[in-house]
Backbone and ligand atoms as CSV (ligand in chain L), in Angstrom:
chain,resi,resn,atom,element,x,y,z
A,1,UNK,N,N,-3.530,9.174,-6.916
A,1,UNK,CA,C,-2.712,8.455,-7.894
A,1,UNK,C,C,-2.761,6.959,-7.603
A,2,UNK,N,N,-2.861,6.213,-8.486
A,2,UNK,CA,C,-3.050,4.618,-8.164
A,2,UNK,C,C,-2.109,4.084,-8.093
A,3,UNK,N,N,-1.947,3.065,-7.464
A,3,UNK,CA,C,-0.517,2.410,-7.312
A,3,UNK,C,C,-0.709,1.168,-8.358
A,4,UNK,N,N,-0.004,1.263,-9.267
A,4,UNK,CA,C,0.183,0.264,-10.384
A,4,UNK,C,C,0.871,-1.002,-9.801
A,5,UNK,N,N,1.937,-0.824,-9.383
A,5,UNK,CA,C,2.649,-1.981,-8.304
A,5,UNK,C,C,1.607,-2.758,-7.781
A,6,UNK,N,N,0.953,-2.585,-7.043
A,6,UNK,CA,C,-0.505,-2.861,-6.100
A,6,UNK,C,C,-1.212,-3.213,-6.857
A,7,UNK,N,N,-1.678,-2.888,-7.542
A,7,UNK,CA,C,-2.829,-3.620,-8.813
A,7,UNK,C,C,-2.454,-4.625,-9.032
A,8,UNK,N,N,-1.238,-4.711,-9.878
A,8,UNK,CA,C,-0.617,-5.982,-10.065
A,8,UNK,C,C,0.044,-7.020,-9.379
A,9,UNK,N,N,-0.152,-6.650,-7.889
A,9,UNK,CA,C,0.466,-7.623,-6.618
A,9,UNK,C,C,1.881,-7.599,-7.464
A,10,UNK,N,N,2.446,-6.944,-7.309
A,10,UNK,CA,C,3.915,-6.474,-7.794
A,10,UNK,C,C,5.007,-5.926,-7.011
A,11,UNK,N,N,5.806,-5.648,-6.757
A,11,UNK,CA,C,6.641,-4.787,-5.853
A,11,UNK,C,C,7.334,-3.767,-6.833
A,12,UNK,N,N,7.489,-2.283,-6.375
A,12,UNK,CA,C,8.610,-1.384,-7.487
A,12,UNK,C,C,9.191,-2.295,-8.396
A,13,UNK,N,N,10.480,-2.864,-7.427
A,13,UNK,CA,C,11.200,-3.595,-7.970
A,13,UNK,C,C,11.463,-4.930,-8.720
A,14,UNK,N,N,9.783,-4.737,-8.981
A,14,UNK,CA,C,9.993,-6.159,-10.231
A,14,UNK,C,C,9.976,-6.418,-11.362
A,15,UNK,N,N,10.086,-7.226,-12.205
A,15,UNK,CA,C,11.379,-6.969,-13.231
A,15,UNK,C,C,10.456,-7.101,-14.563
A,16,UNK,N,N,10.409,-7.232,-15.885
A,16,UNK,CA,C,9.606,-6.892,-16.774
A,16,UNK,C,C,8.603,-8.310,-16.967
A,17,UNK,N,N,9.243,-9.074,-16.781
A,17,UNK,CA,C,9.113,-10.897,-16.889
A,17,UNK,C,C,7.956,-11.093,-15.565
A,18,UNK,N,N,8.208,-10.365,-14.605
A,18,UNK,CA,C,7.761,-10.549,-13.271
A,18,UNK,C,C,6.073,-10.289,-13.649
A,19,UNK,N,N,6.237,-8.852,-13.868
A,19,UNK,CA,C,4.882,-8.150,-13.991
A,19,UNK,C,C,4.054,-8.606,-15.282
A,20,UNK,N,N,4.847,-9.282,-16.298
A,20,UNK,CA,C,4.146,-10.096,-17.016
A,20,UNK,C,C,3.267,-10.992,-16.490
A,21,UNK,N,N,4.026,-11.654,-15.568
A,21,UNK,CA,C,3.657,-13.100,-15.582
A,21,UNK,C,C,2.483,-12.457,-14.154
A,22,UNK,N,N,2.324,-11.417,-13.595
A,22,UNK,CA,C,1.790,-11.067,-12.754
A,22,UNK,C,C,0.430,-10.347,-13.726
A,23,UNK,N,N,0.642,-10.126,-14.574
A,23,UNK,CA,C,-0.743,-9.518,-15.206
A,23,UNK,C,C,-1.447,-10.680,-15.869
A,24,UNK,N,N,-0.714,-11.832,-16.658
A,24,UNK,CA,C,-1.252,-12.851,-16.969
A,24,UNK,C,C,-1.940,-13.201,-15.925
A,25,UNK,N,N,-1.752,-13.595,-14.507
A,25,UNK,CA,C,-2.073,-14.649,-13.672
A,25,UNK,C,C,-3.716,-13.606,-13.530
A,26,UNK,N,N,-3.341,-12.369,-13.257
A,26,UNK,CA,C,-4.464,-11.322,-12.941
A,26,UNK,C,C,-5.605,-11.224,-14.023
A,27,UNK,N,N,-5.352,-11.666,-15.713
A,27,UNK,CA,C,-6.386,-11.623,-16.300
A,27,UNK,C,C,-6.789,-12.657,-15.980
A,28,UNK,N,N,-5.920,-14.118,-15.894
A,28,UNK,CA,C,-6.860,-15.145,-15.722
A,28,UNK,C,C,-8.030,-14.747,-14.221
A,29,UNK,N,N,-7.762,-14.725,-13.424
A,29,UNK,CA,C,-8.128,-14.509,-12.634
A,29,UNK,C,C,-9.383,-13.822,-12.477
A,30,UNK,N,N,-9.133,-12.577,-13.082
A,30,UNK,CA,C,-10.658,-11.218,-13.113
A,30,UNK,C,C,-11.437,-11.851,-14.645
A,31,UNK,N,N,-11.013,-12.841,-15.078
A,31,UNK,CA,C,-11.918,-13.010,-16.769
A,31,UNK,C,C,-12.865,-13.396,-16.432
A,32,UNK,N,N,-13.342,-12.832,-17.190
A,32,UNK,CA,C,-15.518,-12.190,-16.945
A,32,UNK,C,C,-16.008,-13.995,-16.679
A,33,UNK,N,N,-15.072,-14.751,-17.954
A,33,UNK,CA,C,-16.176,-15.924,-17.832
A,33,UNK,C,C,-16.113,-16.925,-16.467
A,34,UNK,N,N,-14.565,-16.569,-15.527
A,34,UNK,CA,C,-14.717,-17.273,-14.342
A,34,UNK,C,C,-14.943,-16.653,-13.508
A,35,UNK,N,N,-15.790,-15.067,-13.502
A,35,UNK,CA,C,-16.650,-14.703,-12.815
A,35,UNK,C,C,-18.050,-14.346,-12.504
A,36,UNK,N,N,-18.937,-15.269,-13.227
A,36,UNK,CA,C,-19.593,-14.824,-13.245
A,36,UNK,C,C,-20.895,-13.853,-12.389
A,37,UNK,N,N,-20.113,-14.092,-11.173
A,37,UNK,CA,C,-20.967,-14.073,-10.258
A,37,UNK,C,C,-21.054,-12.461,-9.606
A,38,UNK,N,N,-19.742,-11.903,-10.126
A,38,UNK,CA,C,-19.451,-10.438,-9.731
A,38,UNK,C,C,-19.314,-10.346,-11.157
A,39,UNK,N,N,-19.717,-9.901,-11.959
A,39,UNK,CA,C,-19.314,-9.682,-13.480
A,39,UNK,C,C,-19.302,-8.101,-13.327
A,40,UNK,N,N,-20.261,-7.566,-12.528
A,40,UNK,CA,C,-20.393,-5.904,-12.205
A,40,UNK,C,C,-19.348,-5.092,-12.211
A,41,UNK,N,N,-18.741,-5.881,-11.403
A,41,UNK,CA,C,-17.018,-5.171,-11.066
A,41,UNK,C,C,-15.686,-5.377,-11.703
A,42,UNK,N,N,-15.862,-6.337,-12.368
A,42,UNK,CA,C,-14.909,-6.839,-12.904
A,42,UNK,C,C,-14.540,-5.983,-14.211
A,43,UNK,N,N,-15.049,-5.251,-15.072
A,43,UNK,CA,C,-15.121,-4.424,-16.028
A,43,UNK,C,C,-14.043,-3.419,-15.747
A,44,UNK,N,N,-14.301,-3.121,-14.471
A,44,UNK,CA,C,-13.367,-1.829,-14.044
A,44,UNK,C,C,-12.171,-2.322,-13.499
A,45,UNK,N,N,-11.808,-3.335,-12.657
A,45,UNK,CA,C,-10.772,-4.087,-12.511
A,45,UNK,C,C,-10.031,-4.415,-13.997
A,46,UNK,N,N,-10.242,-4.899,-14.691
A,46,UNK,CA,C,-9.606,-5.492,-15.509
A,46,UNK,C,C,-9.317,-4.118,-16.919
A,47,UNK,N,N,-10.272,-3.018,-16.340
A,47,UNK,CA,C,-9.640,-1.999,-17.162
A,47,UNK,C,C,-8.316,-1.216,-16.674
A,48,UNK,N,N,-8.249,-1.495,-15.057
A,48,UNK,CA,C,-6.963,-0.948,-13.853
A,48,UNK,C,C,-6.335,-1.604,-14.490
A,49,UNK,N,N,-6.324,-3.045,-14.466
A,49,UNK,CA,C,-5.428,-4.028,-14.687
A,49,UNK,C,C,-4.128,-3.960,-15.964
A,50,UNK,N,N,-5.080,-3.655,-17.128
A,50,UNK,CA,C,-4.830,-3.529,-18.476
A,50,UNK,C,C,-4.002,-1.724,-18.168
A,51,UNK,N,N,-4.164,-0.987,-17.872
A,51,UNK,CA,C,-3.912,0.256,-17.944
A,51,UNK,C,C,-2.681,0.650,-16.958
A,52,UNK,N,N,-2.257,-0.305,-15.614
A,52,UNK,CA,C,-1.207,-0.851,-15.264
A,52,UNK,C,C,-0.660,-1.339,-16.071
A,53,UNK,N,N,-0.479,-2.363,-16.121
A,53,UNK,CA,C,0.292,-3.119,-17.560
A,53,UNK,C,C,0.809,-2.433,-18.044
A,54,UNK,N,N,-0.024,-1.498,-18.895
A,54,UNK,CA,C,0.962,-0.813,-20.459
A,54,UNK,C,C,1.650,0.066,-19.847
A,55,UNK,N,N,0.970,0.865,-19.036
A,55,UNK,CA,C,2.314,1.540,-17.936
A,55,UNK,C,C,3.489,1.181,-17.671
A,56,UNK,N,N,3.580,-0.210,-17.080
A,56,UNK,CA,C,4.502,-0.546,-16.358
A,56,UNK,C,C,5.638,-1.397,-17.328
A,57,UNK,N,N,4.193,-1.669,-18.444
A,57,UNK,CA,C,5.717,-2.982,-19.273
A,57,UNK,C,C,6.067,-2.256,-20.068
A,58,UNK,N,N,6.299,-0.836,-20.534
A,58,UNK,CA,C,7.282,0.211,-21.076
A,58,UNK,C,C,7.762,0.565,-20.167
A,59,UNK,N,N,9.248,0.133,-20.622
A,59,UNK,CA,C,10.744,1.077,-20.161
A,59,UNK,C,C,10.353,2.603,-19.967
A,60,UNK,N,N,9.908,3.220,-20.730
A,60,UNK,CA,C,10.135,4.425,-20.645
A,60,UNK,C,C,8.763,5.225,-19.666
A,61,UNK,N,N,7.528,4.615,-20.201
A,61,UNK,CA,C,6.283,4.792,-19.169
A,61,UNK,C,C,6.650,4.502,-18.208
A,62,UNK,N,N,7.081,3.212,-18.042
A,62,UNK,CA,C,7.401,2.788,-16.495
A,62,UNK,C,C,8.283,3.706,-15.847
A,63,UNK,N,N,9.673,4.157,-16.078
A,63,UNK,CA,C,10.432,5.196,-15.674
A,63,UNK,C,C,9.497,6.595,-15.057
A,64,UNK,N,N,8.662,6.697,-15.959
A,64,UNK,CA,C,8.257,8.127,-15.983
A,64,UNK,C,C,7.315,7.886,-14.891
A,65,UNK,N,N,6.515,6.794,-14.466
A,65,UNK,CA,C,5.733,6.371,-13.224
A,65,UNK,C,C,6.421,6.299,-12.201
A,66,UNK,N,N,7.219,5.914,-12.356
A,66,UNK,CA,C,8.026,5.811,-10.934
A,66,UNK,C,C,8.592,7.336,-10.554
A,67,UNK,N,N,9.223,7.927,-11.452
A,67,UNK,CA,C,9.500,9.264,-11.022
A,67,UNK,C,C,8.720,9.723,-10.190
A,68,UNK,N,N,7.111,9.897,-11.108
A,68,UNK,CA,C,5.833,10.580,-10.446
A,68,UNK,C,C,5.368,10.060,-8.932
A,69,UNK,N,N,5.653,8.574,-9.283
A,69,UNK,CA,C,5.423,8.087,-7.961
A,69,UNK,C,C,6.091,8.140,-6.589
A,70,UNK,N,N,7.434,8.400,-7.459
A,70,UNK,CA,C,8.080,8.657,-5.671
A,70,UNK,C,C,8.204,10.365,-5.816
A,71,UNK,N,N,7.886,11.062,-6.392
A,71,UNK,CA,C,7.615,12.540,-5.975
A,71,UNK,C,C,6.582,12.561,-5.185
A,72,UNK,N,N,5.320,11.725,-5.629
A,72,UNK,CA,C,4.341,11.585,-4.848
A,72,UNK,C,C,4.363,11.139,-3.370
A,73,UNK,N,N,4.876,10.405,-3.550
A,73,UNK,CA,C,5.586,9.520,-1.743
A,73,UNK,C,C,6.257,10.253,-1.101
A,74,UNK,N,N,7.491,11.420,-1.804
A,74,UNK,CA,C,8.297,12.211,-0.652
A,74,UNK,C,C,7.368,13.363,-0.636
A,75,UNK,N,N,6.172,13.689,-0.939
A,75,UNK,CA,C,5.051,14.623,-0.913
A,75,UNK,C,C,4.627,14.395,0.944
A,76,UNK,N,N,4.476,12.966,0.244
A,76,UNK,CA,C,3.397,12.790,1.302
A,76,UNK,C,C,3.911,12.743,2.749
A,77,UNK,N,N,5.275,12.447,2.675
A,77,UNK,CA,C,6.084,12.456,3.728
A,77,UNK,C,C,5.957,13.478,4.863
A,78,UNK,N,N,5.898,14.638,4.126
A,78,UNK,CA,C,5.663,15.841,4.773
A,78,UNK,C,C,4.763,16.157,5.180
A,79,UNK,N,N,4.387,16.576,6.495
A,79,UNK,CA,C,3.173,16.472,7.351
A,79,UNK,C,C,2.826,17.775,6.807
A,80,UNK,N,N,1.671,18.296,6.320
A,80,UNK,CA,C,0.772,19.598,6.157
A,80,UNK,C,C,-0.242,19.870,7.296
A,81,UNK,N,N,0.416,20.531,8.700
A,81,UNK,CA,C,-0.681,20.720,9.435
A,81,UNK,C,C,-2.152,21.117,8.559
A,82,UNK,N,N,-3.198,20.691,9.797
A,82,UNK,CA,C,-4.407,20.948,9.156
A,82,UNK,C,C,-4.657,22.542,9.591
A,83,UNK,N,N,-3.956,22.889,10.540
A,83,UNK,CA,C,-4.679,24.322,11.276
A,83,UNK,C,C,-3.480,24.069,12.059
A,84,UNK,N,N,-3.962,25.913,12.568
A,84,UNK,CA,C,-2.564,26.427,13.329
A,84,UNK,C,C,-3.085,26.216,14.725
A,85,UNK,N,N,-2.417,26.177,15.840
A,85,UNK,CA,C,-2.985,26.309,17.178
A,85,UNK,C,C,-2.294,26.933,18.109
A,86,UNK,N,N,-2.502,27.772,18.686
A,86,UNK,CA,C,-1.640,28.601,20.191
A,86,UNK,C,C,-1.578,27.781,21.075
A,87,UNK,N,N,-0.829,27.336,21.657
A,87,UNK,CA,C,-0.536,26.746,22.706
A,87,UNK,C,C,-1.439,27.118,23.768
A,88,UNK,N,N,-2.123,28.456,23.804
A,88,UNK,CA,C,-3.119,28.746,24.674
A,88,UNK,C,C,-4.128,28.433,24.990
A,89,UNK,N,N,-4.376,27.556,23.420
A,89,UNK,CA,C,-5.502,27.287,23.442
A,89,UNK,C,C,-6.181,25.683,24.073
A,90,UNK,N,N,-4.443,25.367,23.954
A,90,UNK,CA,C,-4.212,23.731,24.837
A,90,UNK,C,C,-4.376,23.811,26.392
A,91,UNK,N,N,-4.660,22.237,26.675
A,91,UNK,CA,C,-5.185,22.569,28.078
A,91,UNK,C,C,-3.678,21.742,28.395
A,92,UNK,N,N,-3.476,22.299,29.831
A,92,UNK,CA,C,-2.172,21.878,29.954
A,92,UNK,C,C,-2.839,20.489,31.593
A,93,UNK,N,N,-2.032,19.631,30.967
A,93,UNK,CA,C,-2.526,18.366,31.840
A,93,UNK,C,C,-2.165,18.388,32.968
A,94,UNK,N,N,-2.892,17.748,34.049
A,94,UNK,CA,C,-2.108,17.399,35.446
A,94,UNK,C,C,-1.154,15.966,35.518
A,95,UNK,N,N,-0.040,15.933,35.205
A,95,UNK,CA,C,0.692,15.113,35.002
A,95,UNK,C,C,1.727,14.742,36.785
A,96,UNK,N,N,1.466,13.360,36.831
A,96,UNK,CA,C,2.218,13.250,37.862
A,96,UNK,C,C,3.920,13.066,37.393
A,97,UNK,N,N,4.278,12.722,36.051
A,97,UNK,CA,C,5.710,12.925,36.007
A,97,UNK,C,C,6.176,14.271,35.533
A,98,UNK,N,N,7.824,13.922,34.937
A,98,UNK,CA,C,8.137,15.636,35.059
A,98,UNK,C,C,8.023,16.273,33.704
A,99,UNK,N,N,7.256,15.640,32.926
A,99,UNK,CA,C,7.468,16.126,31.166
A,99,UNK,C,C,5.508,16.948,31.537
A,100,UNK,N,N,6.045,18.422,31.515
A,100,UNK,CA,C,4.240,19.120,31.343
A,100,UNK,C,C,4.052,18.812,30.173
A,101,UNK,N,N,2.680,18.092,29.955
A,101,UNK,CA,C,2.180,17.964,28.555
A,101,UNK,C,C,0.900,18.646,28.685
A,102,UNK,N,N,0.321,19.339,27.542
A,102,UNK,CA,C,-0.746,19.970,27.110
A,102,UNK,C,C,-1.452,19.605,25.807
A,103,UNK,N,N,-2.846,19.433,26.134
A,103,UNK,CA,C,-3.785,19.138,25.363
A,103,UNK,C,C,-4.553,19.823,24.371
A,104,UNK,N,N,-4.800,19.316,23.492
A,104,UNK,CA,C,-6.128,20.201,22.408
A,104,UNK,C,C,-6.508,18.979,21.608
A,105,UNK,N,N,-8.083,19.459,21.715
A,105,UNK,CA,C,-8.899,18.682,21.166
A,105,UNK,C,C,-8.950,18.144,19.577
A,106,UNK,N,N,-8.851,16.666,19.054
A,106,UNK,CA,C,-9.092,16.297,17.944
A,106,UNK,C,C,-10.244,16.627,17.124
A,107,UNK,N,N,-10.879,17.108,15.856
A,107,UNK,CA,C,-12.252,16.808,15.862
A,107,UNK,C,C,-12.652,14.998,15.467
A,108,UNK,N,N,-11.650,14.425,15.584
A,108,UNK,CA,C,-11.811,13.009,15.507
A,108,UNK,C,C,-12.069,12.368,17.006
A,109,UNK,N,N,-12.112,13.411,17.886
A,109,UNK,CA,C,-12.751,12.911,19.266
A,109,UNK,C,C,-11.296,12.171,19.744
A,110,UNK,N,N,-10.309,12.265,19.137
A,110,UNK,CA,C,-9.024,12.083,19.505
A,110,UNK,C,C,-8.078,13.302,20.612
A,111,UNK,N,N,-6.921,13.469,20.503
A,111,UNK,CA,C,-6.431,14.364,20.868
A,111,UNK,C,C,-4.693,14.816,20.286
A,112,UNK,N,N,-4.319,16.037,20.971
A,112,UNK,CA,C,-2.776,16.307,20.022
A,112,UNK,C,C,-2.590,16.472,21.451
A,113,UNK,N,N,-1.113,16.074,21.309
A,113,UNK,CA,C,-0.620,16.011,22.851
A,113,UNK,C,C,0.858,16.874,22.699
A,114,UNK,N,N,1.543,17.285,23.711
A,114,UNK,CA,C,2.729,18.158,23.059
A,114,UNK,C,C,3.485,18.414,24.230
A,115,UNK,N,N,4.310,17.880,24.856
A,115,UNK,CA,C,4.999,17.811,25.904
A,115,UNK,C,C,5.694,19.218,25.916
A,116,UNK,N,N,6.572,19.558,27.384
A,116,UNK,CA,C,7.738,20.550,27.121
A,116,UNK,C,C,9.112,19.878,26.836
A,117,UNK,N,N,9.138,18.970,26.593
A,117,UNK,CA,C,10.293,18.426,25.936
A,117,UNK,C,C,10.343,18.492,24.634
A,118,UNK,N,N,9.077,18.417,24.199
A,118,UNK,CA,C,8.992,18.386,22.192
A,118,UNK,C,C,9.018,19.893,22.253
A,119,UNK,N,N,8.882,20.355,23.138
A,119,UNK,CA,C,9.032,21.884,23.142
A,119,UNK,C,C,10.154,22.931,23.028
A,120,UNK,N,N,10.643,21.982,23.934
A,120,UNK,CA,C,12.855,22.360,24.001
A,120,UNK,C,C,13.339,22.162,22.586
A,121,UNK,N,N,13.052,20.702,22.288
A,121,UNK,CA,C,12.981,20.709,21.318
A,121,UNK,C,C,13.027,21.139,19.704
A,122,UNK,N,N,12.097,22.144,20.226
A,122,UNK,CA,C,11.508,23.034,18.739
A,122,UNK,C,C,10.438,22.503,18.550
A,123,UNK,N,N,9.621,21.082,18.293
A,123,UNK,CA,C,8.785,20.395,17.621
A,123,UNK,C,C,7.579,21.883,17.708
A,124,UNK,N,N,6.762,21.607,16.756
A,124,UNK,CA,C,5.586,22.537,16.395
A,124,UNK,C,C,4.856,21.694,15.644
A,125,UNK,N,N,5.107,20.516,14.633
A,125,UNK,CA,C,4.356,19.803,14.143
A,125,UNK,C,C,3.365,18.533,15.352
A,126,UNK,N,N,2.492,18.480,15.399
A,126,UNK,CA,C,1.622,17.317,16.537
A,126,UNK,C,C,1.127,16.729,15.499
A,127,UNK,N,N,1.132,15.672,16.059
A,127,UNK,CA,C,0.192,14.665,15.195
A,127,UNK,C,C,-1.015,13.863,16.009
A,128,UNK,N,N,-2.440,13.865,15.453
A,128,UNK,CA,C,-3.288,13.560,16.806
A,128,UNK,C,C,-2.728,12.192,16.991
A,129,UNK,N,N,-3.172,11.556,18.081
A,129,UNK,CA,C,-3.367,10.445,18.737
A,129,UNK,C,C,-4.089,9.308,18.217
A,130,UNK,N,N,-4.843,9.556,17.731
A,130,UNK,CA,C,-6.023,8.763,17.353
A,130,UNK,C,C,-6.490,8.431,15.789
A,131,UNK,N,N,-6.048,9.832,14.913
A,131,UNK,CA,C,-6.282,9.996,13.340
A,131,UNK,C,C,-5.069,10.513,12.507
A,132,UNK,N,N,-4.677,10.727,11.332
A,132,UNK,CA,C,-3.987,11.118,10.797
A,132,UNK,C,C,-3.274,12.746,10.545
A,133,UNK,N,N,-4.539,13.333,11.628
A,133,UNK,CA,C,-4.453,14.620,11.150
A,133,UNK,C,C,-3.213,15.556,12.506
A,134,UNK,N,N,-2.756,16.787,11.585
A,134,UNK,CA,C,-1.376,16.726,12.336
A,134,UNK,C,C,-1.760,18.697,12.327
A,135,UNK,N,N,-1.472,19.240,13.582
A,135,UNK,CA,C,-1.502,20.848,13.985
A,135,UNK,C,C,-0.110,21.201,13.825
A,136,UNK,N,N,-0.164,22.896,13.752
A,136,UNK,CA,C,1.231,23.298,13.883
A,136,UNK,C,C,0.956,24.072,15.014
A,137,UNK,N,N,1.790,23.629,16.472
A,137,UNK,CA,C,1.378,24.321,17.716
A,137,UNK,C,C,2.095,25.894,17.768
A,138,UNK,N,N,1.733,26.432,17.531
A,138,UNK,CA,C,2.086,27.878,18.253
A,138,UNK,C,C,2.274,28.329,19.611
A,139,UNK,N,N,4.047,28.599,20.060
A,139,UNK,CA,C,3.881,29.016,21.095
A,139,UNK,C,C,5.481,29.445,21.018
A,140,UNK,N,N,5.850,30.503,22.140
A,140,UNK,CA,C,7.223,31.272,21.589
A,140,UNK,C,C,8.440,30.666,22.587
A,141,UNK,N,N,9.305,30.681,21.873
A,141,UNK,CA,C,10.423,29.656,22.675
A,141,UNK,C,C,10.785,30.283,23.934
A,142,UNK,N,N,10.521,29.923,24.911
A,142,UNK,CA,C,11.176,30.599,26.263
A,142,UNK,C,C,12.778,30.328,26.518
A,143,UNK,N,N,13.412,31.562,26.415
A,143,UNK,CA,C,15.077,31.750,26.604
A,143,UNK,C,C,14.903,31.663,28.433
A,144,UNK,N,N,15.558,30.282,28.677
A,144,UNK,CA,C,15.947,30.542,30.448
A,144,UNK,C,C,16.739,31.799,30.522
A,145,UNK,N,N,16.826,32.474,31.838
A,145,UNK,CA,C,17.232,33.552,32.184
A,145,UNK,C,C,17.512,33.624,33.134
A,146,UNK,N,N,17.607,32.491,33.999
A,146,UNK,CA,C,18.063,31.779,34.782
A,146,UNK,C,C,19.812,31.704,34.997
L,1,ZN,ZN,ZN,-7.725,13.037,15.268
């Protein structure tokens, strides 16, 4: 989904006058004849441009974008592990302090790291180290008995 805001160097919250004067400045700007030099690209820019706009400078389009858009945003919020993992399958580190943490491999050549504190915890969601991508660790809550 494109961010119309962003196209138009705009913020959500700007106001009808705003994004006017923000699409004006943007045609001057992308018009073919003071570019000639990228003219290639500019076709498709200035069709974003234009197609933002009418979006955004209706009340009622605009409403209906923003809805979509922040459904889209509290979407994304939510981590969707990529794959499940057993805790077994983690290597458990030699750690000189007192939090055991255990390892499994990124395929981003990164890693997911997962302490026994995120463990007490509850946590099951990891997120690698290195990339965006996030496991759901599998492993069964140990009741002290102690
Ligand atoms: Zn990674």
């Amino acid at each position: 989904m494109l961010d119309y805001y962003q196209i138009l160097n705009t913020s959500p919250s700007a106001s009808y006058s705003e994004i006017k004067l923000a699409y004006h400045a943007l045609l001057l700007k992308h018009h073919p004849d003071k570019n000639i030099h990228n003219a290639n690209s500019n076709s498709i820019d200035i069709a974003l441009i234009k197609d933002a706009y009418v979006t955004l400078s209706s009340p009622i389009s605009r409403a209906q974008y923003d809805a979509s858009l922040s459904r889209r945003k509290q979407e994304s919020l939510v981590p969707r592990p990529a794959q499940v993992v057993s805790l077994e399958e983690f290597t458990q580190l030699d750690t000189l302090g007192s939090d055991d943490t255990w390892e499994y491999p990124c395929r981003c050549g990164g890693s997911y790291r997962i302490t026994e504190t995120d463990m007490e915890k509850g946590l099951h969601l990891v997120a690698c180290r290195s990339c965006s991508e996030v496991i759901w660790a599998g492993y069964e809550v140990q009741e002290d008995e102690e």
